[in-house]
Each structure stands twice: as structure tokens, then as C-alpha cells.
RODO-2510 file (C-alpha; in nm, 4 decimals, decimal comma):
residues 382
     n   res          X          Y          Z
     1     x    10,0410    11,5663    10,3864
     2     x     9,6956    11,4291    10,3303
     3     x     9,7710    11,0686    10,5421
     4     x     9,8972    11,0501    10,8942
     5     x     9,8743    10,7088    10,9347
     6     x     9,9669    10,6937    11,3688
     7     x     9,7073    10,9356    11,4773
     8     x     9,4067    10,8625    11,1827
     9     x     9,4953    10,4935    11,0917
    10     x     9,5400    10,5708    10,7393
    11     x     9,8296    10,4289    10,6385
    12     x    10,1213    10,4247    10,4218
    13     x    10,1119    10,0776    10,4057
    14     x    10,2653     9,7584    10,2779
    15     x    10,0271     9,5015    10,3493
    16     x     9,7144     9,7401    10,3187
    17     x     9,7090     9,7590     9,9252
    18     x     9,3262     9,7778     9,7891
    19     x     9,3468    10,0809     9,6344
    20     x     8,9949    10,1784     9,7271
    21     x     9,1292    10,1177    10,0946
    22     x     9,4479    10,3262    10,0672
    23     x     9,3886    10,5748     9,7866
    24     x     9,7110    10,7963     9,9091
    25     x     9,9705    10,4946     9,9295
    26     x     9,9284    10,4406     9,5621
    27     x     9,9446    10,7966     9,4681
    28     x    10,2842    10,8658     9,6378
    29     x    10,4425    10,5364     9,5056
    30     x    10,2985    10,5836     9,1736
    31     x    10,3940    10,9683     9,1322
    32     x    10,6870    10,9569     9,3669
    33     x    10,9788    11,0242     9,0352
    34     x    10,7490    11,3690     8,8951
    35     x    10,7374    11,4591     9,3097
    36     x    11,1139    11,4305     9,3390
    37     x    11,1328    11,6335     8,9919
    38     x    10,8963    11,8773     9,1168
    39     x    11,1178    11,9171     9,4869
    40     x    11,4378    11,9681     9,3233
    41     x    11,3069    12,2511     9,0590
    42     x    11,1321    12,4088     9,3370
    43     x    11,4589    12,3802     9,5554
    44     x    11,6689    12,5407     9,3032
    45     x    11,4127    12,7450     9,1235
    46     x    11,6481    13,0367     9,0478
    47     x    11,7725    12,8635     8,7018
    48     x    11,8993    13,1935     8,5364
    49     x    12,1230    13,2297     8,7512
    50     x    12,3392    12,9275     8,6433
    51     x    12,4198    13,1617     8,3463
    52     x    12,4756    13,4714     8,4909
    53     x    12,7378    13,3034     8,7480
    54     x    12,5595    13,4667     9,0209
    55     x    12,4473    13,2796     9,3419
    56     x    12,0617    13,3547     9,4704
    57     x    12,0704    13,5875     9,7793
    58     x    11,7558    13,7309     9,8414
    59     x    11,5441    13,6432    10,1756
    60     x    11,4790    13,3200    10,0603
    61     x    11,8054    13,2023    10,1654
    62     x    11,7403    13,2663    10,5581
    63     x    11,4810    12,9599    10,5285
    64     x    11,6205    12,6413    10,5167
    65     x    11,5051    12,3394    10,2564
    66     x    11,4613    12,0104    10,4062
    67     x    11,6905    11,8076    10,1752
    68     x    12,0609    11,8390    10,1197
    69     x    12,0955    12,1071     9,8222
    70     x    12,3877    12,3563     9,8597
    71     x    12,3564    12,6843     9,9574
    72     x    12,6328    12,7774     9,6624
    73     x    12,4279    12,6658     9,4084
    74     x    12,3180    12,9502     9,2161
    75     x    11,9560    12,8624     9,1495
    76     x    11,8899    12,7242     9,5333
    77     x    11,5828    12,8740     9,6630
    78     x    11,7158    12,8314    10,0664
    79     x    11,9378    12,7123    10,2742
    80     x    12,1027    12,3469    10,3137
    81     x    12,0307    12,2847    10,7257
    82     x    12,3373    12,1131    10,7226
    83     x    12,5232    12,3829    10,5796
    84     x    12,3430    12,6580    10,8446
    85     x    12,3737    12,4232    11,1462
    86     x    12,7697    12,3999    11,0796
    87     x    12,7860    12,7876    10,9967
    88     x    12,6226    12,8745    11,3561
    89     x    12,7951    12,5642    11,4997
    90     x    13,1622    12,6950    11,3936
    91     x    13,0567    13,0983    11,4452
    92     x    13,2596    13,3157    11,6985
    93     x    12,9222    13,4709    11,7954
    94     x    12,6837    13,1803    11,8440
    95     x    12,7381    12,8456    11,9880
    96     x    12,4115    12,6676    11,9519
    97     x    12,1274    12,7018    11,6117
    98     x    11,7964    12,6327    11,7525
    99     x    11,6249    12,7894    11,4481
   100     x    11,7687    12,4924    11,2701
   101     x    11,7953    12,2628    11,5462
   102     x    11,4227    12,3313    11,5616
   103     x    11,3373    12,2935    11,1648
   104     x    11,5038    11,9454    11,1495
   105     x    11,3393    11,8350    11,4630
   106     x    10,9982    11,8977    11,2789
   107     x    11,0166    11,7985    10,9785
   108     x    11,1624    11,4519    11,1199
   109     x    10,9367    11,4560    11,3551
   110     x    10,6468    11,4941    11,0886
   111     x    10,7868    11,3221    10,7916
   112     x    11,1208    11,1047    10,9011
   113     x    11,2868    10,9785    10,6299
   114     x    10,9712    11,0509    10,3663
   115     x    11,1857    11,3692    10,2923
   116     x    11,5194    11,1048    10,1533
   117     x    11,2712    10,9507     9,9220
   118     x    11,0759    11,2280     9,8268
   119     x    11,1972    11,5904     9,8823
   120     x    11,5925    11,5209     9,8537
   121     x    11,7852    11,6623     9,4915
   122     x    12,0897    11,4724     9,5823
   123     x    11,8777    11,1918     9,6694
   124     x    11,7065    11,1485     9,3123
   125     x    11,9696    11,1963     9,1238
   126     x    12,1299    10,8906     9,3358
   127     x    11,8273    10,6976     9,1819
   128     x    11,8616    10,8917     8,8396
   129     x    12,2253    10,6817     8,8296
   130     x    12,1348    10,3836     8,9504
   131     x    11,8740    10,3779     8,6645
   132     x    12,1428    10,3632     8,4310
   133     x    12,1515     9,9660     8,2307
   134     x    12,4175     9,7232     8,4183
   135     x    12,5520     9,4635     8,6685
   136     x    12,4809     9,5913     9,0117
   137     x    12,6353     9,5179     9,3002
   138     x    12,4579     9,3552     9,5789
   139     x    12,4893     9,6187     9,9057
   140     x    12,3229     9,3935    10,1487
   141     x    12,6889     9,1914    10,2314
   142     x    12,7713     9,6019    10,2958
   143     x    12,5063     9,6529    10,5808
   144     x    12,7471     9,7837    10,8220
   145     x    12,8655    10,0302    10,6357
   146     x    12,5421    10,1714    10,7162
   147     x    12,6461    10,3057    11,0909
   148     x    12,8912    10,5659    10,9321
   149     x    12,6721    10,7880    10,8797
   150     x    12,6321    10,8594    11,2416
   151     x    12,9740    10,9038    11,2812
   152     x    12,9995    11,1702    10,9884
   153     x    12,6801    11,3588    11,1672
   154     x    12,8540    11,4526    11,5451
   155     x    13,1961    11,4508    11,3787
   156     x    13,2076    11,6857    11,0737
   157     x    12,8857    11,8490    11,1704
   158     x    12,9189    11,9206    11,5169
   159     x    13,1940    11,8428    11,6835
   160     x    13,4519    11,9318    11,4417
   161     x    13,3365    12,2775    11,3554
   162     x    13,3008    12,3439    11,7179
   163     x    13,6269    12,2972    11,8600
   164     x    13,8710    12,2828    11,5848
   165     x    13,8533    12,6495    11,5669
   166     x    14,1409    12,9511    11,4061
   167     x    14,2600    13,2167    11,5671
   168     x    13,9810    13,4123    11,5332
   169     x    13,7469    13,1416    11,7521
   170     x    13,5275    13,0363    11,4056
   171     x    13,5598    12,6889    11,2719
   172     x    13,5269    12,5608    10,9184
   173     x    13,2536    12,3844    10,7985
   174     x    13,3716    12,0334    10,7566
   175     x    13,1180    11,8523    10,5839
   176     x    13,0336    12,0699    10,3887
   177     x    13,4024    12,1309    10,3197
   178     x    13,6090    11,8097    10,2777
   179     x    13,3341    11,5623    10,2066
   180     x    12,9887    11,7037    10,0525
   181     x    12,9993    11,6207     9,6963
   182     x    12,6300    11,8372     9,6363
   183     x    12,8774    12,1426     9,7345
   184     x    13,0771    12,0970     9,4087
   185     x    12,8084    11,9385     9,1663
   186     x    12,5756    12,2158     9,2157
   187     x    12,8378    12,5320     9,2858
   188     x    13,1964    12,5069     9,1987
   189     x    13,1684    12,3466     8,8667
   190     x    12,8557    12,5601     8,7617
   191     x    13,0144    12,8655     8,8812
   192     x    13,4025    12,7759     8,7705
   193     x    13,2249    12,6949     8,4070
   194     x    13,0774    13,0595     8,3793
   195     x    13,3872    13,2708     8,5911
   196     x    13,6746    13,2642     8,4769
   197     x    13,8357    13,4056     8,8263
   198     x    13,6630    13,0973     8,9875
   199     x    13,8062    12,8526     8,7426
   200     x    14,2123    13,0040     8,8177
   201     x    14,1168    12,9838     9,2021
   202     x    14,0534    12,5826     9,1770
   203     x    14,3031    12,4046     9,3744
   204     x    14,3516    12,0904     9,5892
   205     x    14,0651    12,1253     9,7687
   206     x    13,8346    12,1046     9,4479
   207     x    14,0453    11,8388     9,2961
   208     x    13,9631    11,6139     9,6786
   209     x    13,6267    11,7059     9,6081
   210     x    13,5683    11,6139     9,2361
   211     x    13,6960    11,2871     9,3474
   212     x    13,4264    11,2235     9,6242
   213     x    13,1881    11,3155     9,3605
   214     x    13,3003    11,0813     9,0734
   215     x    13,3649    10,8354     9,3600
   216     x    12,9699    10,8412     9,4546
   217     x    12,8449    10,9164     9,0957
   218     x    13,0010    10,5530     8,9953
   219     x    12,9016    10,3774     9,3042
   220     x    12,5193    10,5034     9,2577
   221     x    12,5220    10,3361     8,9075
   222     x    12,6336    10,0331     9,1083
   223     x    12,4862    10,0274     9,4374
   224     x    12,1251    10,2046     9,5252
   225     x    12,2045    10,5224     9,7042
   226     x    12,4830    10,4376     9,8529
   227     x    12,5814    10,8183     9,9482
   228     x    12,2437    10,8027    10,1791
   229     x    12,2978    10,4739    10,2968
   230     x    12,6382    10,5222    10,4362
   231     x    12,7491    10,9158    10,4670
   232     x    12,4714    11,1440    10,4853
   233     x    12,4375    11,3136    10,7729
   234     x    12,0790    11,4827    10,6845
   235     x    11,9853    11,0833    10,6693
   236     x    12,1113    10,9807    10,9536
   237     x    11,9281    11,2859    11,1789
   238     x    11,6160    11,1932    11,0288
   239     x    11,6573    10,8304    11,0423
   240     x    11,7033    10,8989    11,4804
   241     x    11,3226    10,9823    11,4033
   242     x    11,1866    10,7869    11,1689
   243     x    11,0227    10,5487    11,4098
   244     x    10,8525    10,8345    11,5828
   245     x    10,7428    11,0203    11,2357
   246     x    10,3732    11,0595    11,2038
   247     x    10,4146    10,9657    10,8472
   248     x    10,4885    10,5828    10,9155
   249     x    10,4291    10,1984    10,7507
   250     x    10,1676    10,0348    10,8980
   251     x    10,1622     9,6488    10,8646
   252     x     9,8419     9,4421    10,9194
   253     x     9,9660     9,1264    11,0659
   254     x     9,6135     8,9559    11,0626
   255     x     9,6184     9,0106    10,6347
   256     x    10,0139     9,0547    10,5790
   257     x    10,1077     8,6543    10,4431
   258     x    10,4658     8,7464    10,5289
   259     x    10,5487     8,5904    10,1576
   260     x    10,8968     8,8624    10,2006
   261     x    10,8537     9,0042     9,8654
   262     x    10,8480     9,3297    10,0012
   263     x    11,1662     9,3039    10,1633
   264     x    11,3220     9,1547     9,8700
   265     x    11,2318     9,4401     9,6711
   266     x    11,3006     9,7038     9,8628
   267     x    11,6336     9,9225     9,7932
   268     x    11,7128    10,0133    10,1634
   269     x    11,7111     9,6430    10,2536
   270     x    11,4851     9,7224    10,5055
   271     x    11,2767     9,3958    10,6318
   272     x    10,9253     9,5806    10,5729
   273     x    10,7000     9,3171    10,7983
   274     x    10,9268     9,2777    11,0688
   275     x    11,0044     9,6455    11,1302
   276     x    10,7881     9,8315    10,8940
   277     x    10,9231    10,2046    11,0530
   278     x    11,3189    10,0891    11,0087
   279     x    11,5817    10,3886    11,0126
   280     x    11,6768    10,2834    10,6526
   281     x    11,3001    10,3481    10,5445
   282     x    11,2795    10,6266    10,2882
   283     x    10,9313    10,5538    10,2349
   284     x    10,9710    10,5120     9,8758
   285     x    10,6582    10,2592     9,8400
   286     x    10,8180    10,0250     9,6332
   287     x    10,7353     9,7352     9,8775
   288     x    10,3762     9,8632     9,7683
   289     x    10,4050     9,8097     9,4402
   290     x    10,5550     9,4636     9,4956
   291     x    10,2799     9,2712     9,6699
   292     x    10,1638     9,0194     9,4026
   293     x     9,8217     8,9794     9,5091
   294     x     9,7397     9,3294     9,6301
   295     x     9,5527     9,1088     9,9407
   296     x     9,2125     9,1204     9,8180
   297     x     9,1703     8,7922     9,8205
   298     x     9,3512     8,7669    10,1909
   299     x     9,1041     9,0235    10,2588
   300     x     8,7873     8,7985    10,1339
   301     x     8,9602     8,5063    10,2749
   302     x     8,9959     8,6353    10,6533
   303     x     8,6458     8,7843    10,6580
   304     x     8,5142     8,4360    10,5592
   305     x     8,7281     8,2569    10,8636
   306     x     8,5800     8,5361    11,1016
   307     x     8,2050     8,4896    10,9636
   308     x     8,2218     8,8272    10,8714
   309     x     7,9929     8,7593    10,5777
   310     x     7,8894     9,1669    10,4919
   311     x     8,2525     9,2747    10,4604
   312     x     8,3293     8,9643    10,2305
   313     x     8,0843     9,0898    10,0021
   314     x     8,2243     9,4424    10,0032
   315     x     8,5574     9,2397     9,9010
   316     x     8,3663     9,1072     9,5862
   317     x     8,2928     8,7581     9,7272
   318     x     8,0283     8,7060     9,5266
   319     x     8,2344     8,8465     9,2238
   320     x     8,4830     8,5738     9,2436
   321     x     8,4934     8,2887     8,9247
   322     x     8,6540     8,0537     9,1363
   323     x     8,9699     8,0679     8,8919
   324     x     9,1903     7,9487     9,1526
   325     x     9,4917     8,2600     9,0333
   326     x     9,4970     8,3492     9,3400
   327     x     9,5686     8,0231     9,5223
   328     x     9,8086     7,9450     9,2678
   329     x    10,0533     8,2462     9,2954
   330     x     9,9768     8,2344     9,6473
   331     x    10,3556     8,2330     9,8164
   332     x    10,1897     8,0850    10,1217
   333     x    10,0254     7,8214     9,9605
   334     x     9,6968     7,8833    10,1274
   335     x     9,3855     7,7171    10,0003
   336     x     9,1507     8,0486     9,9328
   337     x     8,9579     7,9019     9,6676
   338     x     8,8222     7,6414     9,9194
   339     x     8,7660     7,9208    10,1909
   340     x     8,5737     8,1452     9,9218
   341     x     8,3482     7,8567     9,8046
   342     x     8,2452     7,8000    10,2099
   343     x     8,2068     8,1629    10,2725
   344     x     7,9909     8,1944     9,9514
   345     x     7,7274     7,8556    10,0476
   346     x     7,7667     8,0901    10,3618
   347     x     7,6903     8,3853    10,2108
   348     x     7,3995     8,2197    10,0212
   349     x     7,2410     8,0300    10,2758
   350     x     7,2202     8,3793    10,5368
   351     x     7,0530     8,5428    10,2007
   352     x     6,8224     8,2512    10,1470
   353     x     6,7284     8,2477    10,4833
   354     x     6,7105     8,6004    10,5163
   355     x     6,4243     8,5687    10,1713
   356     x     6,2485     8,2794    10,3829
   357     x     6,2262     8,5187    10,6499
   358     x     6,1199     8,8100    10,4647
   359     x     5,8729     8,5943    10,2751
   360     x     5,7473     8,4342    10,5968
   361     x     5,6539     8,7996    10,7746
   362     x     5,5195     8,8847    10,4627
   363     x     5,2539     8,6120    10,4493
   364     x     5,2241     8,6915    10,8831
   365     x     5,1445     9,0444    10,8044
   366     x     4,9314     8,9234    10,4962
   367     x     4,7229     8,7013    10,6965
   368     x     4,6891     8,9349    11,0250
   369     x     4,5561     9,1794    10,7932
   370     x     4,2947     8,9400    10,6183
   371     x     4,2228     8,8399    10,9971
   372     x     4,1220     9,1469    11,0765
   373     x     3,9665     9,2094    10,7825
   374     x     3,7054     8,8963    10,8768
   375     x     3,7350     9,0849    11,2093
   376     x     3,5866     9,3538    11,1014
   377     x     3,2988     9,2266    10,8535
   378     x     3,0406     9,1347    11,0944
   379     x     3,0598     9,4668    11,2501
   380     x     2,9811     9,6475    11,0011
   381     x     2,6716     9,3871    10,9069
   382     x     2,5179     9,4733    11,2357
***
């Protein structure tokens, strides 16, 4: 990533919004749907393979993709963790994965929840739905729902497959099993369309699974994501570490006006200024985007409280029409057209007195040198 905003202070930010202050913010939130395009066709780059009915198995599939895409889906370039973490989990040989213990814990650690928002197939095409014209329904009275998810992660990931074992001493994968709808979108019915031996072996299990999917296919043209908000395992690990994620929000309290259009925008229903880093943060940026004034003039108008008269010009101080926009859509109601007009007699009287000065060493040095000048006639008489 080119911004790690808790070690360099460059931030991902929703109150820092000049563009020529945070160049990378914009560029994410801007870009974000062709990087979510460009994460799923590199997850399942294998596309010939959805007509041959043949599933990818070359060496690529021992390295594990940091979003939820099935390993049955026969263009995926790797592994679902998920899917590898129950496989070792419910194994007769191994008890514990720490190759994917170990890739999870990095990539949350580095990126949190910036890989739900970014990286994640299942994810987008969640957002894809939700795109789709119509009523929605408001998921903020559903909040709680929210918790579930880390009940699904310990239960169908880890504890199920571990000790609901056969006779044999290997348990199933449960998650992936009974309630992953990626599993069938992107394997059974691609493969059952192409085989015909696949299609006769559907049974029960495929019809319980087809229903989860339809179930969260209609809810995401509802509700935003509601498969990540509420069921998601993958979500939930990363969410334990989103707070701790390099990549992180960083809100300036001194310049943030705390008007809460950010939080009313945002998807996740995440309250950005009160806890910017929130386990429901997917880093999408679309509290960014949402900022009506982009805090330029916040910026101009705290540098002229402070006296800090050089960084108000940077801001374009001297720029400003006095139009009075700014005041005017200003949520706050705060009266920056007043502040600017101080700051610029400010500004004005510092330069003029800064010309007085220049003007008055100027004459000094003019009339030292004519002093010496006289100084030195006489001498040169004798």
C-alpha cells in the first residue's frame, strides 16, 4: 500500500480531505469499484475453465487469497482461508493451521477490514446488488444482528469441524458446507451447468444451499451487504483487528466540524468521528466523498484563529472572494467569512509592515553607504 497512516501520519482520512493534502484517500475512494473488478478477475483468473468444467489445481491453489472466493470455483487462482483453516481444522492428521492462522493474522494486521471493501468477490457483488433501482430497507434498527458473525466464526469454523468428527477422526467443513453461499455461486452451479454427472448428483444439500444464496442475493438488493454485516466469518476475524490495522481513519478533531454527514452516509453505519477505526469499517471512503466542504475553508479558518498567517496563505487566503458559500452550507453555522476577512487585514498588515521594513533597511543601508562614501572623500583629497 502506498499510505500507512499510524506509523507515517498519512492518512486515510475523513476529515483530512484537500486533495493536495491526501492525494491517496481520493484515489482509493474514487477507483475503489475498477479495484474490486480488478481483485475478483485476478482471484479467479482461470476463466476457461468455467467451460471446460474443470476446477484450477496447479500450485497456485496452496496460497491462500485474502477474500472469501471458493476454492471449487473453477477459475480461482488460490485458496479461500476459510475453506483451508476448516480443512486442517477438521483433518485426522493436523489439529492446528498456522500457515493460515499466520496469513490472516497479517493481512489483518496490515490491512483490517480494507480487504471487505476492496479485495473481497463476494463482497462486490454484495454492492453490485444493492446497486440495483428500489426501496431499501433501513439496517440500522438491525444493528445487533451484527454480533452473529462471531458466533458463525468459532462455531462452524472452528469448533464444529474440530470435534464433531466421523469415524475416521476428520470433520466436515461446516461453513463452508451448510451455510457459504460463494461455495455454490461460484462451483456447483458453474460446474452442474457444464457436467452432466454433477447436475444428477444435486440433492438436498444443494437445494439448502441455493436457498441461502437467493436468501442473501435478495436481501443485498435490500439491505447494504448484509451477508458481511451479519455472517461472514472472514469479516468478523478481520474486524478483531481492524483497530490495530496499520491501514486506519484518522480524524482531525481540531478541523473535523462534527456536521455527521459522514456517518450518515456511510453503509456500515459506522459513526466515522467518534470511532473512526470501528470493526464495521470496510474502509470504503465514502464518508470521504461526503464531506460538503472538503475543509478548506476550516483549514483557512483555524490557521487564522491560531495566527498562523503563512499556512493560511498556502490555504488560498488571499484567493478567497468573500462569497460567503462556505458559511452558508456550513452545518455548523460558523461565521468563516468574518474570520477570513480578520485573518486577511492580518495577513495584509504583517506584509505591509514587512514592505515598511524592507523599505526602511533599504534607505539604512542606502544612507550608511552614502556615509561612507562622504567618509571616504576627504581621504582621497589629501
Amino acid at each position: 500500500m502506498p499510505c500507512w497512516p499510524r506509523r507515517f501520519d498519512c492518512a486515510w482520512s475523513a476529515s483530512e480531505l484537500d486533495k493536495r493534502r491526501n492525494p491517496v484517500s481520493q484515489f482509493l475512494s474514487r477507483f475503489r469499484s475498477w479495484i474490486q473488478a480488478g481483485a475478483t478477475l485476478f482471484t479467479n483468473i482461470h476463466l476457461p475453465n468455467f467451460f471446460k468444467g474443470t476446477i484450477y489445481q496447479g500450485q497456485g491453489k496452496a496460497v491462500c487469497v485474502p477474500g472469501l472466493n471458493c476454492y471449487s470455483c473453477p477459475a480461482a487462482t488460490g485458496a479461500c482461508p476459510i475453506g483451508s483453516f476448516q480443512a486442517i481444522v477438521g483433518s485426522s492428521k493436523f489439529s492446528f493451521s498456522y500457515y493460515v492462522t499466520g496469513f490472516l493474522i497479517l493481512i489483518g494486521v496490515l490491512l483490517g477490514r480494507f480487504v471487505c471493501g476492496f479485495l473481497c468477490p463476494f463482497g462486490w457483488l454484495q454492492e453490485l446488488l444493492n446497486k440495483i433501482p428500489g426501496k431499501k430497507l433501513p439496517a440500522r434498527k438491525l444493528k445487533p444482528l451484527r454480533y452473529l458473525k462471531y458466533v458463525v466464526l468459532p462455531l462452524t469454523v472452528i469448533l464444529l469441524p474440530a470435534l464433531l468428527v466421523n469415524d475416521v477422526g476428520m470433520g466436515d467443513p461446516y461453513f463452508c458446507k451448510y451455510l457459504c453461499p460463494q461455495g455454490v455461486l461460484e462451483g456447483a452451479i458453474p460446474l452442474a451447468i457444464v457436467d452432466s454427472g454433477i447436475r444428477s448428483a444435486l440433492g438436498a444439500l444443494f437445494t439448502w444451499k441455493l436457498v441461502v444464496l437467493i436468501a442473501v442475493v435478495v436481501l443485498s438488493v435490500l439491505i447494504y451487504r448484509p451477508f458481511c454485516k451479519w455472517v461472514c466469518p472472514l469479516g468478523a476475524l478481520y474486524a478483531l483487528m481492524n483497530k490495530v490495522s496499520l491501514l486506519g481513519i484518522k480524524v482531525d478533531q481540531h478541523r473535523c466540524i462534527s456536521c455527521g454527514t459522514c456517518a450518515k452516509t456511510c453503509k456500515m453505519d459506522v459513526k466515522v468521528t467518534e470511532s473512526p477505526n470501528h470493526t464495521e469499517c470496510i474502509r470504503c471512503g465514502k464518508c470521504i466523498n461526503a464531506c460538503p466542504m472538503h475543509l478548506l475553508p476550516i483549514y483557512m479558518n483555524v490557521y487564522g484563529k491560531q495566527e498562523d498567517l503563512d499556512n493560511a496563505v498556502d490555504c488560498g487566503m488571499m484567493d478567497c472572494i468573500e462569497c460567503g458559500s462556505c458559511a452558508y452550507v456550513c452545518p455548523a453555522r460558523i461565521p468563516l467569512v468574518a474570520q477570513f476577512r480578520l485573518t486577511k487585514g492580518k495577513i495584509q498588515a504583517k506584509r505591509a509592515a514587512e514592505r515598511a521594513k524592507a523599505e526602511a533597511e533599504k534607505k539604512k543601508a542606502e544612507a550608511e553607504a552614502a556615509a561612507k562614501a562622504e567618509a571616504e572623500k576627504p581621504a582621497e583629497n589629501k
